[in-house]
N, C-alpha and C positions, 0 to 999 in steps of 0.2 A: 888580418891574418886568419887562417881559419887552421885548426889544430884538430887534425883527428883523433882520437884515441882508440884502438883497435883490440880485440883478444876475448879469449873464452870466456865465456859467464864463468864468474865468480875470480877471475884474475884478478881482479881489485880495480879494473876501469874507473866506478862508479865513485870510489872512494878516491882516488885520486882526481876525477875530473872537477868534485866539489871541492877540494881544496885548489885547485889550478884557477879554478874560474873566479873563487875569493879572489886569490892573490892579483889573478889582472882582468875586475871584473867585468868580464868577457860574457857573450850569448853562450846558454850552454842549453844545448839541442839532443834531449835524450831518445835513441829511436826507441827503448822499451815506453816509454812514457807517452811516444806517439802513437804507438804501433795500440797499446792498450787505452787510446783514445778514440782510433777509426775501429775497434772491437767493441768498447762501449755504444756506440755512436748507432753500433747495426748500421755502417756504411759501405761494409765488404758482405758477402755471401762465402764464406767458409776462410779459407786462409790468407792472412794478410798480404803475405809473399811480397814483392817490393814497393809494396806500398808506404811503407813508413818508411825506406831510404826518399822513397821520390817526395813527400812531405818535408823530411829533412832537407834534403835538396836546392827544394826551394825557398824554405826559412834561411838557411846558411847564404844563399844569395840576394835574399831579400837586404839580409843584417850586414854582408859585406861591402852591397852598393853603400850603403850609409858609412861605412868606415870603422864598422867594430868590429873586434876577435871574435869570433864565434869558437867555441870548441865543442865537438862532436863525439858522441860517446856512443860509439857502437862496435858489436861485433865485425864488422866489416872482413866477413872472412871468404870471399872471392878475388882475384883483379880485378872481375867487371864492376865490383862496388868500388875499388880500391882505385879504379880508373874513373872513376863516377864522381867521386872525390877531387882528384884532380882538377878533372874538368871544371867544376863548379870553382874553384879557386883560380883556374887560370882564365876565365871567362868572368869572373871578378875584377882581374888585372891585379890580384892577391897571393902574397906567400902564401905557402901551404909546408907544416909540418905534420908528417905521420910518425905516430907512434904504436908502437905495439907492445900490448903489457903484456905479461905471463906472469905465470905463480910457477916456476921451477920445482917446487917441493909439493910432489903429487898428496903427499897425507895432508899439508896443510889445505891446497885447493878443492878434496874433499870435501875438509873438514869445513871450510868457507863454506861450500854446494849444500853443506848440510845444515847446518844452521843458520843458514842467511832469513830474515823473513821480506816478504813482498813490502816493499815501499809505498806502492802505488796497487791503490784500490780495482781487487778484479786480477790483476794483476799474475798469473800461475808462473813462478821458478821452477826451472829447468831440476829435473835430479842426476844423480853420478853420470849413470848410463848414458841421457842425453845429450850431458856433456861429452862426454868420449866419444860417441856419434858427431858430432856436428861436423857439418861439413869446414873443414876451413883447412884453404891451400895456403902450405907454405910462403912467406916472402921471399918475391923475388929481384924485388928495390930497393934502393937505400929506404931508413927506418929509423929513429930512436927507439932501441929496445931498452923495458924499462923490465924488471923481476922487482915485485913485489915479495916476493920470500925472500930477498936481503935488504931492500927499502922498503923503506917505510914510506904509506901516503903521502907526507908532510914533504919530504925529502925528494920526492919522485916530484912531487908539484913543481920543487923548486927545479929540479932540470930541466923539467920540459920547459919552463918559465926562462930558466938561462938559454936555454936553444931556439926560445921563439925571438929572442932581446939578441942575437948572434946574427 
């Protein structure tokens, strides 16, 4: 099965996807941890740009020929990545669930944006502004929407985890 996880920097993706992936331990494919690998690497000349989905891509396919959950943890904020997604799971011959997290309570997603530190080495977080820019269209497909401003990571794990087992 291959699980997307979707939504703004600082939604809580990340802290939810490492408690998901404990519980069914599943491939967990970080496109920040990719993307700041082909940047370390000096294997692009300026902007990553979809180079870390099409990386991702083909690990989520590589992991799903073999028969394991991968879960994905990206912004994924166009349809053409969101259809990008698909693809790779139904050319797997694999379920596919999408999820998309949000933080509904603007001062706490802030407050997340601002104090968060870099996990991964080199690594530059987005601030307020760039958040509020980002591009990201509305959903227009079914979805597990999860708000971490009323769940808690722990709890949110355990749904997507009942709706992958569904």
């Amino acid at each position: 099965m291959l699980i997307v996880l979707s939504g703004l920097p600082g939604s809580g993706k990340t802290t939810v996807a490492r408690e998901l992936v404990a519980r069914l331990s599943a491939v967990y494919l970080r496109i920040d941890a990719i993307e700041q690998a082909l940047v370390s690497a000096k294997v692009l000349a300026g902007e990553v740009g979809p180079a870390g989905y099409e990386v991702a891509y083909a690990l989520a396919r590589s992991n799903l020929a073999l028969g394991l959950t991968v879960v994905a943890d990206c912004v994924n904020p166009l349809p053409v990545t969101r259809e990008a997604w698909r693809a790779v799971a139904a050319g797997a011959s694999s379920r596919l669930l999408e999820v998309e997290i949000v933080c509904s309570d603007t001062a706490e997603h802030r407050r997340r944006i601002a104090h968060r530190e870099a996990d991964i080495p080199g690594h530059v977080l987005p601030d307020w502004p760039s958040v509020l820019r980002h591009d990201y269209a509305p959903w227009t497909t079914e979805r597990l929407l999860i708000d971490t401003a009323i769940v808690s990571a722990a709890d949110a794990a355990q749904r997507i985890a009942a709706a992958a087992r569904a």
